[in-house]
Every structure is written in structure tokens, then in C-alpha cells.
C-alpha positions as CSV (number, residue, x, y, z in Angstrom):
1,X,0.0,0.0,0.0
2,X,3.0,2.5,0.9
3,X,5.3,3.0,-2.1
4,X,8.9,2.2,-1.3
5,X,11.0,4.9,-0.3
6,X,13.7,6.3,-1.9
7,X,17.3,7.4,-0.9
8,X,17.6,10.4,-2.6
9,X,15.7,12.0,-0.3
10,X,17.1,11.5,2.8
11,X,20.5,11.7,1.1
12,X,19.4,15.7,-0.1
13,X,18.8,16.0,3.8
14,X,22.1,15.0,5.5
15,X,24.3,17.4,6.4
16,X,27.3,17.3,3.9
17,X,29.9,18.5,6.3
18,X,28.8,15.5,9.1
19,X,32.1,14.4,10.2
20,X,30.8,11.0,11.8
21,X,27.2,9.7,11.0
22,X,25.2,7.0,12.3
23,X,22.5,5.0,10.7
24,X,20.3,2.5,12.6
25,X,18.5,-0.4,10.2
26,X,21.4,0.9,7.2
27,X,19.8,-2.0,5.5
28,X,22.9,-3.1,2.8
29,X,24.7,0.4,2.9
30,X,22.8,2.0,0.2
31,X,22.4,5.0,0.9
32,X,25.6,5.0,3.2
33,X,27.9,4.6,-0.8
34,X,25.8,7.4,-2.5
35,X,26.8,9.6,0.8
36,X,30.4,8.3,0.8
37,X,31.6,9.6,-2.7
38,X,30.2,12.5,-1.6
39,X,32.0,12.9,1.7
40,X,34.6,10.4,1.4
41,X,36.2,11.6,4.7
42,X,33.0,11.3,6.6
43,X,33.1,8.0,9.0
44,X,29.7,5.9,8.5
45,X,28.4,3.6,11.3
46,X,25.3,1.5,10.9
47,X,23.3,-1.0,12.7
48,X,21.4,-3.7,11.3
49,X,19.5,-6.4,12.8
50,X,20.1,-8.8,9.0
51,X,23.4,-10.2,9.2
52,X,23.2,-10.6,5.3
53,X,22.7,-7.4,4.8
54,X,25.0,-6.1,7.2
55,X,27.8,-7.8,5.7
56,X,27.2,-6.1,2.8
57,X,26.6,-2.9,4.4
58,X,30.1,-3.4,5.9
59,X,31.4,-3.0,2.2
60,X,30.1,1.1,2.2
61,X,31.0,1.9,6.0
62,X,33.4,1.8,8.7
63,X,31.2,-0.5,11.0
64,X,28.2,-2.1,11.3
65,X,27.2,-4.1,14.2
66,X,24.0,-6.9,14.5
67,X,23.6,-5.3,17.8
68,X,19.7,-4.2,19.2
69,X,20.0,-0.7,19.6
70,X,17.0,-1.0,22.0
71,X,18.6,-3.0,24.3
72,X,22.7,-2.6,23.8
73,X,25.0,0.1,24.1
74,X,25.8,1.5,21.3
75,X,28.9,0.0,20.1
76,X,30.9,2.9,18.2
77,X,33.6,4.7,19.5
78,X,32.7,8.9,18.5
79,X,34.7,10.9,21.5
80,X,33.6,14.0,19.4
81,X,29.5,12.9,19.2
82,X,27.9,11.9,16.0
83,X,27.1,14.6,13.7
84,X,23.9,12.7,11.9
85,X,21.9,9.9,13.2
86,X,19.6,8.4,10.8
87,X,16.5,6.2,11.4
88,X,15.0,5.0,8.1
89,X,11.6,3.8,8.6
90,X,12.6,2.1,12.0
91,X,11.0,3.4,14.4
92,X,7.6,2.3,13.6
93,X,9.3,-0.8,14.4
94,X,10.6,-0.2,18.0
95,X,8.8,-0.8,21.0
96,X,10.4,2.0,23.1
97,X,11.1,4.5,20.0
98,X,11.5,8.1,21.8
99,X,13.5,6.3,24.8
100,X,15.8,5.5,22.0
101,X,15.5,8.8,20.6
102,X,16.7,10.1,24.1
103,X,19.6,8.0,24.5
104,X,20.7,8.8,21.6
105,X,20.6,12.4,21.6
106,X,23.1,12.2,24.3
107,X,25.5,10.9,21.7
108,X,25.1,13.7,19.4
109,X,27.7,16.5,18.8
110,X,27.1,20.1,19.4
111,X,25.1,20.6,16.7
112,X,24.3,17.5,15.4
113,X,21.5,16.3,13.7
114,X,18.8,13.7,13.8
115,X,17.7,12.7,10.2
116,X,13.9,10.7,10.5
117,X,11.7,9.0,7.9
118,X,8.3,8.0,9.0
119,X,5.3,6.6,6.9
120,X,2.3,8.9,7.2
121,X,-0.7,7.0,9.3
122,X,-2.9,9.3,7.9
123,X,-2.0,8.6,4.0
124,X,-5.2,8.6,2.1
125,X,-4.4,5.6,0.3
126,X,-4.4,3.5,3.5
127,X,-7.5,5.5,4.2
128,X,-8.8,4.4,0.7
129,X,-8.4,1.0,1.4
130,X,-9.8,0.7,4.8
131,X,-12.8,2.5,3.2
132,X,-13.2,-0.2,0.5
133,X,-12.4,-3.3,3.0
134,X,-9.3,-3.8,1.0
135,X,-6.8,-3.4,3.8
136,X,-4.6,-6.4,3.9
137,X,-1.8,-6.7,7.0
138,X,0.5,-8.6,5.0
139,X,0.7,-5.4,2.8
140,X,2.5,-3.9,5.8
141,X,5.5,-4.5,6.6
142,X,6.8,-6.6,8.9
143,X,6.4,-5.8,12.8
144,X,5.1,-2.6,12.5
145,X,4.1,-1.7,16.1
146,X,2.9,1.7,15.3
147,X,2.1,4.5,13.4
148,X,3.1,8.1,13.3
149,X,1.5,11.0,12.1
150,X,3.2,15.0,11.9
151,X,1.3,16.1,15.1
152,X,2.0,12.8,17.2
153,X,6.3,12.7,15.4
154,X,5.9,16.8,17.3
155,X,4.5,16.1,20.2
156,X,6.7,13.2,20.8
157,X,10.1,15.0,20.3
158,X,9.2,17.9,22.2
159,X,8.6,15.8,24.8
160,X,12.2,14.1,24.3
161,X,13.7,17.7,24.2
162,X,14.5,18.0,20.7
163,X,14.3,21.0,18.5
164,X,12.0,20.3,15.1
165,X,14.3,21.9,12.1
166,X,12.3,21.1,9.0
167,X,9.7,18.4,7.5
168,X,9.6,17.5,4.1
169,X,6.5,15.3,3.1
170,X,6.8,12.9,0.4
171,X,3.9,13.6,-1.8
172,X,3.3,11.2,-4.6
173,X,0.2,11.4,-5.9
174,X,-0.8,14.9,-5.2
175,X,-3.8,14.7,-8.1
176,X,-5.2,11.8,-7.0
177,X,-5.5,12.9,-3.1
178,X,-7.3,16.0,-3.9
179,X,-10.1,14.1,-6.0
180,X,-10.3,11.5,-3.0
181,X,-10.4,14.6,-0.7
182,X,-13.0,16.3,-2.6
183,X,-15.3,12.6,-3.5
184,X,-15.4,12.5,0.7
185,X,-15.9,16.2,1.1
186,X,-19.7,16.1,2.3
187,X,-18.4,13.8,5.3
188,X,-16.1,15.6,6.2
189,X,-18.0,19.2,6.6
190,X,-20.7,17.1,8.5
191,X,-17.4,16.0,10.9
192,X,-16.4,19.8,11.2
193,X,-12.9,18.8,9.2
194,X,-12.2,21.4,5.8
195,X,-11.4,18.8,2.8
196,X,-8.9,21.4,2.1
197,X,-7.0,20.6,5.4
198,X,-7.6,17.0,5.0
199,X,-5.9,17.2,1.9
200,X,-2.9,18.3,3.1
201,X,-2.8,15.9,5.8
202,X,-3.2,12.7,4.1
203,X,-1.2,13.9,0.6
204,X,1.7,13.0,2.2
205,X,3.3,9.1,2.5
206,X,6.2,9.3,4.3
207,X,7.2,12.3,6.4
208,X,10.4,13.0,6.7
209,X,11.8,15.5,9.9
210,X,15.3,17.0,11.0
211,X,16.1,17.7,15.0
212,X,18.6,18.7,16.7
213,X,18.9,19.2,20.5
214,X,19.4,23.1,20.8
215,X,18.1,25.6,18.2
216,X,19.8,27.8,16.3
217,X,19.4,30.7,14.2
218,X,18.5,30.3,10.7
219,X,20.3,31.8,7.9
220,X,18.6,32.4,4.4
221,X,21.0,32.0,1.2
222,X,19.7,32.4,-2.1
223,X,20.9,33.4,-5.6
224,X,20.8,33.6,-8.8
225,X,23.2,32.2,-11.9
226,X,23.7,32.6,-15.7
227,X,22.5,30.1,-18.3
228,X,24.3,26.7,-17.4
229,X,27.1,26.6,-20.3
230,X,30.2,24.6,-19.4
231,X,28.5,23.3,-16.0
232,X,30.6,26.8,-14.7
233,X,27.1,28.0,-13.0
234,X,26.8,24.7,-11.7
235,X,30.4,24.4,-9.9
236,X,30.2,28.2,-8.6
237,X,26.1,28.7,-7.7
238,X,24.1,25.4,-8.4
239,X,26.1,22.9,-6.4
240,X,27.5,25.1,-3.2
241,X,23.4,26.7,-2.6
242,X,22.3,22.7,-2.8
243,X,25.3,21.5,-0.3
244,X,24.9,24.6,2.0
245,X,21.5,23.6,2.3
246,X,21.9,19.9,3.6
247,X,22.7,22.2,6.9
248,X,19.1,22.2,8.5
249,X,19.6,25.9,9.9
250,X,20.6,27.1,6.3
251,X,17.2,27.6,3.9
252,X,18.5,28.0,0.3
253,X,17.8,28.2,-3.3
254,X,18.9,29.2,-6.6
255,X,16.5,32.2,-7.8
256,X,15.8,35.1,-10.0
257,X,12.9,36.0,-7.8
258,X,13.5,38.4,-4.7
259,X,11.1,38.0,-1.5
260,X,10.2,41.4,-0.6
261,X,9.0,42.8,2.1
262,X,11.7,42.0,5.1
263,X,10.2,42.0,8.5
264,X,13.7,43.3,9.9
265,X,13.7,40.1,12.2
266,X,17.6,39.7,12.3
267,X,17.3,36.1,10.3
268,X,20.5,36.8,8.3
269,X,20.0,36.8,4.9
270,X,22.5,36.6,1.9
271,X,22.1,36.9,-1.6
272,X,24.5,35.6,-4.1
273,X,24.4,37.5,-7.6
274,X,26.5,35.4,-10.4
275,X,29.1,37.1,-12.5
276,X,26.9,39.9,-12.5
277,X,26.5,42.5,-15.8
278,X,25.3,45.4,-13.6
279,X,25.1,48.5,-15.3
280,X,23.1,52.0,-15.0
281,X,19.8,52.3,-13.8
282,X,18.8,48.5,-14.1
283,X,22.3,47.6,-12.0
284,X,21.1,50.1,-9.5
285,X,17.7,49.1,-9.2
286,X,18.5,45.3,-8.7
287,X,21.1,46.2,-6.2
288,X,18.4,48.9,-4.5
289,X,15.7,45.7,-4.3
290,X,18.3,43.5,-2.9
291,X,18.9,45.8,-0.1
292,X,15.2,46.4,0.8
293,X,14.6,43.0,1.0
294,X,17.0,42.9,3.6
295,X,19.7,40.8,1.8
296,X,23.5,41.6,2.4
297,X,24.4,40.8,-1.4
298,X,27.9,39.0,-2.5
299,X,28.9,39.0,-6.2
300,X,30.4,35.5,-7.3
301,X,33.3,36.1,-9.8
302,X,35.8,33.9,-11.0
303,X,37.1,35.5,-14.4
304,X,39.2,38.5,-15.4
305,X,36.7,41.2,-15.2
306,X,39.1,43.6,-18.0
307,X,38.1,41.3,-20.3
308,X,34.5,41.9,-20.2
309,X,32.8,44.3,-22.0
310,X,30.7,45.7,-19.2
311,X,33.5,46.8,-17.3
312,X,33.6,49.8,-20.3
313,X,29.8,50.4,-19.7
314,X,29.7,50.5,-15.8
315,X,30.5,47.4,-15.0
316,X,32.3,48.0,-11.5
317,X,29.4,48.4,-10.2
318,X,28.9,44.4,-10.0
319,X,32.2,44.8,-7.6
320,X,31.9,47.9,-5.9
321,X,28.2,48.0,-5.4
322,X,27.8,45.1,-3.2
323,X,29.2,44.0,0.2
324,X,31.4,41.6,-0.5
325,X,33.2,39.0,-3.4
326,X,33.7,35.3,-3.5
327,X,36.0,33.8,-6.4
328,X,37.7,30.7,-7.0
329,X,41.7,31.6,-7.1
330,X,44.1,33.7,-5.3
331,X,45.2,35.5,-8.5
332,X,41.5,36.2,-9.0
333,X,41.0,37.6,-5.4
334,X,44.0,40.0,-5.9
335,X,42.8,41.1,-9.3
336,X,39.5,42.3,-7.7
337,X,40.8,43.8,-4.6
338,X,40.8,46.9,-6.4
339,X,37.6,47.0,-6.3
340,X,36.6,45.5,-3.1
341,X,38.6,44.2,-0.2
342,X,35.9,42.3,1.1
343,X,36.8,38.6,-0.7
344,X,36.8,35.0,0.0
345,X,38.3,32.5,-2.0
346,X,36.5,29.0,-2.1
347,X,38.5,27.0,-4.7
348,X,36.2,24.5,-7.5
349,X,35.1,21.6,-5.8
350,X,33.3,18.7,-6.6
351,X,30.2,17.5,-5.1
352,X,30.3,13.9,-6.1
353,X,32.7,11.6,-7.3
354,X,31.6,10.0,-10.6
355,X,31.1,6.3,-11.1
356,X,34.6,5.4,-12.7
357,X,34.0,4.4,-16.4
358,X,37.1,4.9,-18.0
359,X,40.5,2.4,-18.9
360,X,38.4,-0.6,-20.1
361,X,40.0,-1.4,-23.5
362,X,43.8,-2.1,-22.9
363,X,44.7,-1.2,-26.8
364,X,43.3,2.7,-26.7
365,X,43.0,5.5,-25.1
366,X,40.3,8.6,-25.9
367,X,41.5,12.2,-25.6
368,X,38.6,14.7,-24.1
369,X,38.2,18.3,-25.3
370,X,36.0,20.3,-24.4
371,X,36.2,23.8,-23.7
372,X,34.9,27.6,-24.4
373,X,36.9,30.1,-26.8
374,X,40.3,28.7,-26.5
375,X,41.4,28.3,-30.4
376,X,44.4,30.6,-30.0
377,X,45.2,28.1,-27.0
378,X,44.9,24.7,-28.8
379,X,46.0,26.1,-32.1
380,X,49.7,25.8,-31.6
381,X,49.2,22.1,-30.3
382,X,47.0,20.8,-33.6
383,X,50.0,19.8,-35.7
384,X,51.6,17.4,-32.7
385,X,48.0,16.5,-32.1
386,X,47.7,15.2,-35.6
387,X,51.3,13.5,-35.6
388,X,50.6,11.4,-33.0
389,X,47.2,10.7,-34.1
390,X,48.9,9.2,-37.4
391,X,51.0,7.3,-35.8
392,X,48.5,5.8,-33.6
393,X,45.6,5.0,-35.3
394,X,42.8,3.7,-33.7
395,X,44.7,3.1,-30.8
396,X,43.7,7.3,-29.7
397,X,40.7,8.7,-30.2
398,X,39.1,11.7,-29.5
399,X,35.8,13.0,-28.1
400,X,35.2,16.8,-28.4
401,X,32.6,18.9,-27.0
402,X,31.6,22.7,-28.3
403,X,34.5,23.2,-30.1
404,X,33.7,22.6,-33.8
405,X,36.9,24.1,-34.8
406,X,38.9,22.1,-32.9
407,X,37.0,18.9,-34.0
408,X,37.4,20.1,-37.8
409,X,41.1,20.4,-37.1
410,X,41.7,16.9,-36.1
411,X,42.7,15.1,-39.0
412,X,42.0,11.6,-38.1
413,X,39.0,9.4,-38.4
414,X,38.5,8.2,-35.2
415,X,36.9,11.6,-33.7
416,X,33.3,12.0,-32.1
417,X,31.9,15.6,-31.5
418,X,29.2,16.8,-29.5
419,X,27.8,20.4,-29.5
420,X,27.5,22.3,-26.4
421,X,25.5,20.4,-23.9
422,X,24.1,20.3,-19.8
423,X,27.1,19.4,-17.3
424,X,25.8,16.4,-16.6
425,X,26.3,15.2,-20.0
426,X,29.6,16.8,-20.2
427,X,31.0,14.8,-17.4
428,X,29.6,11.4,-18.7
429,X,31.6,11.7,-22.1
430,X,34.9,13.2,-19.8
431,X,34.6,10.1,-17.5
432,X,34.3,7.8,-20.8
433,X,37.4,9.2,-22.1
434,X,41.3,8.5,-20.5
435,X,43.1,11.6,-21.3
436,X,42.1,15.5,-20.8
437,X,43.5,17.9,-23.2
438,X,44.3,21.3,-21.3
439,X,46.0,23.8,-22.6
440,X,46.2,27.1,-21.8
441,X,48.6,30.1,-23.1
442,X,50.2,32.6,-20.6
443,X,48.1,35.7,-20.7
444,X,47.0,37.8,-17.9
445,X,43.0,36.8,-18.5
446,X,44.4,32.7,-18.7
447,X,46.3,33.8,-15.5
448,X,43.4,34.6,-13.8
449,X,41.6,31.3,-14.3
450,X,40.9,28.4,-12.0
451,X,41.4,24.8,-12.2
452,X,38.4,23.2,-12.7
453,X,38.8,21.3,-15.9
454,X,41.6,19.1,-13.9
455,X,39.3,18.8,-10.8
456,X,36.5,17.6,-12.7
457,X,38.8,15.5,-15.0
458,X,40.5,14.0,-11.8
459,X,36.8,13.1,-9.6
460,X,36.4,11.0,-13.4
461,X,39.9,9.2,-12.9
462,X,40.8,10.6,-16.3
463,X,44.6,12.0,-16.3
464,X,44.8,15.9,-17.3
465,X,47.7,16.5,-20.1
466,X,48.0,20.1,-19.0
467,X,49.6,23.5,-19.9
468,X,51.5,24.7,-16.6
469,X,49.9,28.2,-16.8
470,X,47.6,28.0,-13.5
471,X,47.3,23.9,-13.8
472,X,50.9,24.0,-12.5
473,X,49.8,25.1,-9.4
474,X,47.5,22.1,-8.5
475,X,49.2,19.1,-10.8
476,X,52.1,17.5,-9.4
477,X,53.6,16.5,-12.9
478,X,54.0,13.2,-13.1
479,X,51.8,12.0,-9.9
480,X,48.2,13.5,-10.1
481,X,48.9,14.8,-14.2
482,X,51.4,15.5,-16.9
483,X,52.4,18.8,-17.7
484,X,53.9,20.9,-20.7
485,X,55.2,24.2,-21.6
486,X,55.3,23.9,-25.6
487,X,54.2,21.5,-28.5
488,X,57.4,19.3,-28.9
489,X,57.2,18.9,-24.8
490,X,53.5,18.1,-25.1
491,X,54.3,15.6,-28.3
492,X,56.8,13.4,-26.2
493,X,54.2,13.2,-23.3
494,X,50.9,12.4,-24.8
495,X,53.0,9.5,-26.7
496,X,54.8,8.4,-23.1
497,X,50.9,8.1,-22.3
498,X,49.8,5.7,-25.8
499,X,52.6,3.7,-25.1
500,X,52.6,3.5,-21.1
501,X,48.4,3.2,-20.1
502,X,49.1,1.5,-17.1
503,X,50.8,4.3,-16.1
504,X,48.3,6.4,-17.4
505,X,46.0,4.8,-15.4
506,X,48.2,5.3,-11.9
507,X,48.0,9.3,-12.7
508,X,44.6,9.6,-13.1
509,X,44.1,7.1,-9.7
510,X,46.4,9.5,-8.0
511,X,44.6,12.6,-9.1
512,X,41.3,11.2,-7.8
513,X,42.9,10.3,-4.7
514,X,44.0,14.2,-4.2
515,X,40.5,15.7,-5.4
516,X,38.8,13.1,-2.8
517,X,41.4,13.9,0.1
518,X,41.6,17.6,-0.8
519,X,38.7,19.2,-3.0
520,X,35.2,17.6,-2.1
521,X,32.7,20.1,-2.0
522,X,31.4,18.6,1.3
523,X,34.4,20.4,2.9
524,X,33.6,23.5,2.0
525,X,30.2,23.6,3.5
526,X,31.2,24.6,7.2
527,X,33.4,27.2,6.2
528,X,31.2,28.6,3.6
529,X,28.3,29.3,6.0
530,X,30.7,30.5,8.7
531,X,31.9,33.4,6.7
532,X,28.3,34.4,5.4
533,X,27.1,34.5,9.0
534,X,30.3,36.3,9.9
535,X,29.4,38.8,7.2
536,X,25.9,39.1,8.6
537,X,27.8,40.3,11.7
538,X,29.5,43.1,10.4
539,X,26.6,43.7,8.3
540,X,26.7,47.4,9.7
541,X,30.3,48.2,9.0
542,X,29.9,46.2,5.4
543,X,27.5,48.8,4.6
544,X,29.1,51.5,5.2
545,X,32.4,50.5,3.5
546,X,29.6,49.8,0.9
547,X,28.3,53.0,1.0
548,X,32.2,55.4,0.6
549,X,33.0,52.9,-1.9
550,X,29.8,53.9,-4.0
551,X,30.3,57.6,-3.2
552,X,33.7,57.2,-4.7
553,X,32.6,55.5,-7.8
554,X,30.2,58.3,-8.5
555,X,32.6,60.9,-8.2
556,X,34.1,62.7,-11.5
557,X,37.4,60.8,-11.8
């Protein structure tokens, strides 16, 4: 009667930065692997009753014990407190649920977090088939010893101390419920009950809730990004919003649409504006509803802004206008500084690590390319490119993405092209592919960039044949990539790769490795959040500095 639950949403709803995470009835680990190549420094525990299935739980996590949680103590070692504990669909299965709940909130860290899937008791399709005499207790599953609905899972957790973050209902036939609703609705005005609430009530079949012990001020993050082209929106907007708000006292979302009408509670509030063209009256006016909305507003910038033509119509405004930046690089930081001192750097991260796909025919190797406006940066390469691809035959082959020029350049036969397409696709023909071609001439713009094509090539296990111009800073040549300065360098080592693809194979492992240990997105989360509240904070003295800097800029230069 109850469709089956599914992961992804209770994997949406654990907090990505959990350093140790618990999860009682972790079934065979499922949801424990889809969490682990997304935090692959997290340590997972789990408890489940099935030793089959614990054994292959054991595969995804750290531990898993066969222990009752009811009755045993729990059996993990977390001198710092568990940061998540889960409970999927179990606790309708528990005789003593909420003295559980209480034990176990003495286990969590400071501001840990209780992650808990119910079914609904008041789902109209179990309504339905009580209604119809249909009901059938072999439907349920087995030893279900109660039921829960959203006012009993509140009143219940109050009572065990806990603070209710959220709920998220799990709606899956929202048509169908408001016809059954409105087919009863005579009944229920003769009981006194609005069909409209009922509706509401019984749309839902799972409920799924996120407590911690103490509460804690919330902080609103939205913002906004440019078309997705080259999955750059993604890396810099899509992805951080989504992992920032797996953090149950962060609400976020990626909009174009501003809430007006700020009550001036104190709930900080951030908005994050994408490589923002803002210029005259519209620039102003965006900025002006921003501010009346009660946002403090951050510009998101991660390219040379000289070499955009707003920065001759206005442009600075984007920099100077707001109360603070955020880019990806260093060099990128100091380059704005001019404009604002205000500035965090958050390098690109990735938010999962792909299913590896790659190295599966021992007798070739596919080059990737796949890249916006760099012809005067792969042009010098084309004529080694095209050597080697003589000599090698079908034993290299290439997969291009965007770059019709560079595709019509390739004079070999065993070539695949693919216009401009979403990220996701992008990174399933990358992670199909061996080798990334990277190059990148030494200009100040170039310079300026940031290195995500090696990142994302690296989460794919694909090795990155690099220039050194701002990859040198992150490859270690020959461990995590192979580098070159010019085309006769680059000739000798994309051939070293043909001829050596076990070797091959060790780079791109290594550079994996690094992005796992080092650039997860997941570690990013806690220190992203801690400078936005920290912002918030000086909110007063941002605004100011925001203020002199915008008297400046409208001052005759």
C-alpha cells in the first residue's frame, strides 16, 4: 500500500559537512555509498538487525554491528558525538522509540543532527483502502508496532527535548489525493474537518523530519546564476546553494525571484548575484531591491573582469556596489581587490565523485576536449595533435565537446563531436574518455583562471595533459597529471601516455585520490556558512564600507 521509499531524499537531507554519522537499520549500505563519494572523509556507522545485509553494508561503512539498539549500548567509539543519526523507517518498528531517541541524543555532537523518515498513518491511500475493505496486514511491513502521524512525530520530540528543524512530506500522488479529498468532502464538513486541510494531511506518505537538540538561528542564502554553459554556473552557484542547504539551519535556493517585504527580524540573509553584468539604472535598481529585502548581497566572480565588455559600460558596479566577493583563485582575489577588499576565495570543488568508467579497452586511449573560446590556446598544439594521431591510429581517439573548430582540425578518423551540452552530460563523455587535453597560453585573462577542468577530470579518474599556466599550481607532474610548456614537450608526453596506459592509469588514480582527500565540495560547506554568518555580523560596518565605496565611484574621476 505505501510506495517504497527512496534514498535520494534522505540523502538531499544529511548534512554534507557530518564528520561521523550513524545509521540504525542501514539496510545493505545503500544510501551510506551514494553519501560516501560525496563525503569520502565522513566515517559511516550502521546498525542492522540482517546479518546478510549487514555484511554487505560493511562493504560502504566503517562499521556495522548486528547489535539491538534498543537493548545494547551502542557500540561505536565517537569521543567527538555523532554529527547525523539516521533512522529510516525504524522506528515504527521499535517498542520504546522516543527512549531511543533520548539515549541517543546524548550521543550527538554540538550541533548535530537527527535525520527521520516515517510513513504517514494518515496517507489517504491507506484511508482508501480501509474504506473499500481492502486493507490487507500482509501489505504492511513486517512488525510494525505503530504509526506516526506529523502532530504525534511533534509532540513526541518535544517531549524528548529536541528542537523540530524542518519536514519534508513525500507527496506522490498529489492529483489523486485532492479528488479522493474532494469525492469525501460532504463527510467531512458534517465532521467539522475542511477537505482542504484534509488534503494536506493525508497527501503526504512518508514524512520526513530533521532535529537537533538546541536551536539555532537560521540563515537564508539564495541566488541567482547565468544560463548553465560549461556546467561553470553549476560548480560556482548550483552545487555550493544545494550543499549549503543539507545544513538544516541554512534555507537555500537558486532564484531570479527576490522575497520582498523584510520583516527586519535579524534572520540573516545573503544573496548571491553570479558574474553579475550590472550597469546603469537596471544595476542600481536590482542592487536597490536587494537591499530592501533585507539581503546583504555577494557578487560570485571567478574570471578576469578587464576582459568583459561591461566593465567599459559601468561594469564595477557588479564589484563595488555590493558588500562583498567570493571567487575561486588567489590571483583572481588580488585582481578584484581593487575593487573591493571584502573577498573569500572558495577553490572549485566537486560535489560527487563519478562512477569510474574509464580504462576498459587495454589497446586505446580517448582524448577529451571540451572547452569555451580557447582556439588561439589549442592552435599551436594541432599539428603534434595530428602526428601522433597518425601514428597511432585507432589506438587514440578523441571526443570533443563545443568546439567545432577544434574537432574540424583533427585530421584523423577516429573523432566524435558533441555540440554544447548540460554538465551532466559533459562529465559522462569526460569520464568515458582517458586523457584531458588542457592547454592554456600565458596571458594575464588565462592567468586569472581556475582549475576546474583538472578537478572535474580528476573526480572521473581521467589524467589531465595540462599546460603549466595556472594547472601547475594544483598538478604534481608526473603523480596527479602530466604537464607541458610547448608542442614538442607536449608531443613526447601524450605518446609516453599511448605507449605507457598502465601508467596512465596510476596518474589519473592518483589525481582522484588528491581531489577526494583535498577538493570535495562537502568540505567546503562549514566554512562557507561560517563566513556568510560572519558577514551578517558586520553587516553594519559592510554597509558603510559599501556605502564610501559607491560615493567614490560616482565621483568625477
Amino acid at each position: 500500500m505505501l510506495p517504497p521509499p527512496q534514498d535520494p531524499d534522505l540523502l538531499s537531507r544529511i548534512p554534507l559537512s557530518a564528520r561521523t554519522i550513524l545509521d540504525v537499520g542501514c539496510g545493505t549500505g545503500t544510501l551510506a555509498a551514494a553519501y560516501r563519494a560525496m563525503n569520502p572523509k565522513a566515517r559511516l556507522f550502521g546498525i542492522e538487525a540482517d546479518p546478510v545485509a549487514a555484511a554487505l553494508a560493511a562493504v560502504h561503512m566503517h562499521q556495522v554491528a548486528t547489535t539491538d539498539p534498543e537493548t545494547d549500548p551502542l557500540p561505536f567509539d565517537a569521543p567527538d558525538g555523532i554529527d547525523c543519526i539516521i533512522y529510516n523507517d525504524i522506528l515504527e518498528h521499535l517498542s520504546d522509540p522516543w527512549g531511543l531517541i533520548r539515549r541517543h541524543a546524548e550521543v550527538l555532537s554540538s550541533d548535530g543532527v537527527m535525520l527521520i523518515r516515517v510513513a504517514n498513518a494518515e496517507y489517504w491511500r491507506l484511508t482508501e483502502h480501509l474504506l473499500r475493505g481492502t486493507w490487507r496486514d500482509d501489505d504492511q511491513p513486517a512488525a510494525r508496532l505503530r504509526w506516526f502521524n506529523l502532530d504525534s512525530m511533534r509532540e513526541n520530540l518535544t517531549r524528548a527535548g529536541l528542537t523540530l528543524c524542518d519536514v519534508t512530506t513525500l507527496e506522490p500522488d498529489g492529483e489523486a489525493v485532492a479528488r479522493f479529498a474532494a469525492s469525501l468532502a460532504l463527510g467531512l464538513e458534517a465532521l467539522e474537518i475542511d477537505p482542504r486541510d484534509y488534503a494536506k494531511r493525508a497527501a503526504p506518505s512518508h514524512l520526513i523530519l530533521r532535529v537537533r537538540r538546541e536551536p539555532c538561528q537560521r540563515m537564508i542564502l539564495a541566488g541567482n546564476m547565468l544560463s548553465p554553459v560549461g556546467g561553470v554556473s553549476h560548480v560556482r552557484v548550483v552545487y555550493p546553494i544545494q550543499a549549503m542547504a543539507t545544513d538544516p539551519t541554512v534555507s537555500a535556493s537558486v532564484t531570479d525571484q527576490v522575497e520582498v517585504g523584510y520583516a527586519g527580524d535579524g534572520t540573516p540573509r545573503i544573496f548571491v548575484l553570479h558574474r553579475p553584468a550590472l550597469v546603469g539604472d537596471l544595476g542600481h535598481q536590482l542592487l536597490r531591491g536587494l537591499t530592501e529585502a533585507g539581503f546583504l548581497i555577494v557578487t560570485e566572480f571567478d574570471d578576469f573582469p578587464d576582459h568583459f565588455k561591461m566593465m567599459q559600460m559601468g561594469g564595477e558596479l557588479g564589484f563595488r556596489g555590493v558588500h562583498a566577493l567570493q571567487t575561486s583563485t588567489t590571483a583572481m582575489a588580488e585582481s578584484l581587490r581593487k575593487y573591493n577588499p571584502e573577498i573569500a576565495v572558495f577553490p572549485n570543488a566537486v560535489d560527487t565523485l563519478p562512477e569510474i568508467r574509464n580504462f576498459t579497452d587495454p589497446h586505446a586511449l580517448t582524448m577529451f576536449f571540451g572547452a569555451l573560446n580557447r582556439e588561439q590556446d589549442w592552435l599551436p598544439f594541432m599539428p603534434a595533435i595530428n602526428a601522433v594521431a597518425s601514428m597511432a591510429g585507432e589506438r587514440l581517439k578523441f571526443q570533443v565537446v563545443h568546439d567545432q573548430a577544434f574537432f574540424a582540425a583533427l585530421d584523423t578518423t577516429f573523432k566524435t563531436f558533441t555540440p554544447t551540452c548540460d554538465h551532466e552530460t559533459y562529465l559522462r563523455i569526460l569520464g568515458g574518455s582517458e586523457i584531458s587535453f588542457m592547454p592554456l597560453s600565458d596571458t594575464p585573462f588565462n592567468r586569472a583562471k581556475s582549475d576546474l577542468k583538472f578537478i572535474e577530470a580528476a573526480s572521473c579518474r581521467v589524467v589531465s595533459l595540462a599546460s603549466g599556466v595556472v594547472y601547475g599550481n594544483s598538478i604534481e607532474d608526473g603523480r596527479t597529471g602530466v604537464l607541458f610548456r610547448d608542442p614538442v614537450a607536449f608531443h613526447s608526453r601524450l605518446l609516453h601516455l599511448l605507449a605507457m596506459p598502465d601508467q596512465a592509469r596510476e596518474l589519473a588514480d592518483a589525481a582522484r585520490r588528491y581531489v577526494a582527500d583535498e577538493r570535495m565540495l562537502a568540505y567546503q560547506v562549514t566554512p562557507r556558512i561560517a563566513w556568510y554568518r560572519s558577514l551578517w555580523a558586520r553587516r553594519e560596518a559592510l554597509g558603510e564600507a559599501r556605502r564610501q565605496r559607491m560615493m567614490r565611484y560616482a565621483s568625477p574621476r
